[in-house]
C-alpha positions, 0 to 999 in steps of 0.5 A, spaced: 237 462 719 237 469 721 243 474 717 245 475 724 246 467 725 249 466 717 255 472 720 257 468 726 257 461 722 262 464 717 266 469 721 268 463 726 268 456 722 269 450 725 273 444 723 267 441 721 260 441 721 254 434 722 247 436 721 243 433 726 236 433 724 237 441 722 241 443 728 248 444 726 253 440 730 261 444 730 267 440 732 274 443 732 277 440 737 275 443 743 278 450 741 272 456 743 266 455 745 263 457 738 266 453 733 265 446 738 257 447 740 250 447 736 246 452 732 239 450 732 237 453 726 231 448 725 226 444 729 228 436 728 222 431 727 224 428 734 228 433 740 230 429 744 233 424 739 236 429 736 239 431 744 240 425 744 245 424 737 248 430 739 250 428 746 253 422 742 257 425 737 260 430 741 262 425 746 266 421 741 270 427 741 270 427 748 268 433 749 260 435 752 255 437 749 255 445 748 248 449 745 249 456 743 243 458 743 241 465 739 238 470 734 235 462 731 233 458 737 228 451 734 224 449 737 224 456 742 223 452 748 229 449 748 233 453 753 228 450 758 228 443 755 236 443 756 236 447 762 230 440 765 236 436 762 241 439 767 244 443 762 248 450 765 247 456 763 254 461 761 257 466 758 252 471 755 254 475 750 251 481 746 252 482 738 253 490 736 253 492 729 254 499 726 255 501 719 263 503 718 264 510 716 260 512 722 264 509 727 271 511 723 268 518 724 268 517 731 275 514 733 281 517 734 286 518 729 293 514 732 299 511 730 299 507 723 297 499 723 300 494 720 294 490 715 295 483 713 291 478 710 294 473 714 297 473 722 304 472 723 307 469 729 307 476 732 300 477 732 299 470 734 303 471 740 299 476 743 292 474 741 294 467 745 298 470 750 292 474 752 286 470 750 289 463 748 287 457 752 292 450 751 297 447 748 301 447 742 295 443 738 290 448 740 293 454 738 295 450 731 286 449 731 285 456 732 289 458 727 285 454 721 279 457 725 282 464 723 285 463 717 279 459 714 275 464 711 278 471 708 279 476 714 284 482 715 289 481 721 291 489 724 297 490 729 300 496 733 306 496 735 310 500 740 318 500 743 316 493 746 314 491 739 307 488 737 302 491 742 295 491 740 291 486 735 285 485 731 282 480 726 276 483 722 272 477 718 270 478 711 263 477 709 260 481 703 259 488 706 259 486 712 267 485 717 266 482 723 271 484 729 274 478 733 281 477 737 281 484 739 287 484 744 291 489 748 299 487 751 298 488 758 302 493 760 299 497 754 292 498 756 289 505 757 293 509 751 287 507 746 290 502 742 284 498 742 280 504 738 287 505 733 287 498 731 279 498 730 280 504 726 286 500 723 282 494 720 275 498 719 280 503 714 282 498 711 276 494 710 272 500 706 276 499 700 274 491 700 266 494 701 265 493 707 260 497 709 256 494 716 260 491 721 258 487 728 262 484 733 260 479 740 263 481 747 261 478 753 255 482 757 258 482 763 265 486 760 263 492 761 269 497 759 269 493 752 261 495 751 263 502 753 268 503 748 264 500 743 259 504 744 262 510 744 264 508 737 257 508 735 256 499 735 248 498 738 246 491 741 242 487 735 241 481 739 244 476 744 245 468 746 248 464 751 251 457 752 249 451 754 253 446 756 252 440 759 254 436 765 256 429 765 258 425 770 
C-alpha cells in the first residue's frame, strides 16, 4: 500500500471493511463513492472469484460493485479486466499535495474562521446542501464518515450566517482538505481560500506539516484555485462500477 493509498483509506473511513483475498472491500451504506467501493491493494490468488466474492457482497447490500482504482491497483491489468466485465468508467479524480507553510504564504489573509473538532448542524447544513446527496439516514452515514477519525471542521460566516466550509482530516503530519464548500450566493469573494487558510493555520500547531487533497479532473476552476496555492498533482484514480442488469 503506497503512503498516498494509507491517507485515502484514514481520511475518509468506511462504516466497515471485509477483506476479499487482499482487496479491501468498504461498505457504509451507500454514502460516497469512496467509502462504498474496493481498493485493490494486493493481487488475490484467484481475480475472478475474488470479482466474483465482491459482486456478491456488495450486492447483499444491494449496492453494485464499485473498484476505485488508484495509486495501488493489483494486479495492474484490472482496469482492463473490469472494463471486459462490463464495468463503466467514471469520475476521474486528481490528488494534490503541497507542504502547508508554502500554501499559507500563498492565500490571502481574510476574515477569521470559526475551527472546531466537531461539525455542528450549521456546518452540516451547508456541506449537505451543496454536496449531500439522500435522506435523512444518509446524512446521518456521512456524519460517522466524517467524525470517524480526528479532523478539524472550519466555517466562515457572514450576515446570512455560515457561508463557507471545510473538513481537514488529521493524519500524523499530513491533513487532508475534504467538504469544502461555498453558499451559492457566496461565491467569487475568496472564502474558499479564507477557509482553506483557516483550517491549514490551525492544522499547524497540531504538526501538521504536508496536506493532499482530491478534486475531480474535470473541475477546472477548483484545480486552478489550488494551484495557484501551490498543491501540484501526485497521482490519479477512477472508478469502476459495475452495471446489472
Amino acid at each position: 500500500m503506497s503512503v498516498l493509498d494509507d491517507l485515502l483509506r484514514r481520511g475518509w473511513p468506511a462504516l466497515s471493511e471485509v477483506d476479499v483475498d487482499g482487496w479491501v472491500a468498504r461498505v457504509s451504506g451507500g454514502v460516497t463513492q469512496r467509502a462504498n467501493s474496493v481498493a485493490p491493494l494486493a493481487v488475490p490468488p484467484d481475480v475472478g472469484s475474488a470479482m466474483a466474492r465482491v459482486e456478491r457482497l456488495y450486492g447483499a447490500h444491494g449496492l453494485p460493485a464499485v473498484f476505485q482504482l488508484g495509486p495501488t491497483v493489483w494486479p495492474p491489468d484490472l482496469d482492463e479486466r473490469l472494463a471486459a466485465r462490463g464495468y463503466r468508467y467514471g469520475s476521474p479524480t486528481t490528488v494534490e499535495v503541497a507542504e502547508v507553510a508554502p500554501v499559507l504564504s500563498r492565500l490571502p489573509s481574510g476574515a477569521p474562521s470559526a475551527i472546531t473538532a466537531l461539525p455542528d448542524e450549521e456546518w452540516m447544513d451547508l456541506w449537505w446542501a451543496v454536496d449531500g446527496r439522500g435522506d435523512d439516514v444518509a446524512r446521518d452515514v456521512a456524519r460517522w464518515i466524517l467524525t470517524a477519525g480526528p479532523a478539524l471542521y472550519g466555517s466562515v460566516r457572514d450576515e446570512r450566517g455560515v457561508a463557507a466550509v471545510a473538513r481537514l482530516a488529521l493524519v500524523g503530519e499530513w491533513g487532508g482538505l475534504y467538504c469544502m464548500a461555498v453558499r451559492a450566493d457566496a461565491r467569487r469573494r475568496g472564502l474558499g481560500s479564507v477557509v482553506l487558510r483557516g483550517v491549514l493555520s490551525a492544522a499547524v500547531g497540531l504538526g501538521v506539516r504536508r496536506c493532499w487533497l482530491q478534486v475531480r479532473a474535470s473541475n477546472a476552476a477548483a484545480r486552478a484555485l489550488y494551484a495557484g496555492a501551490g498543491f501540484t498533482e501526485a497521482a490519479r484514480y477512477h472508478y469502476r462500477t459495475q452495471v446489472r442488469g
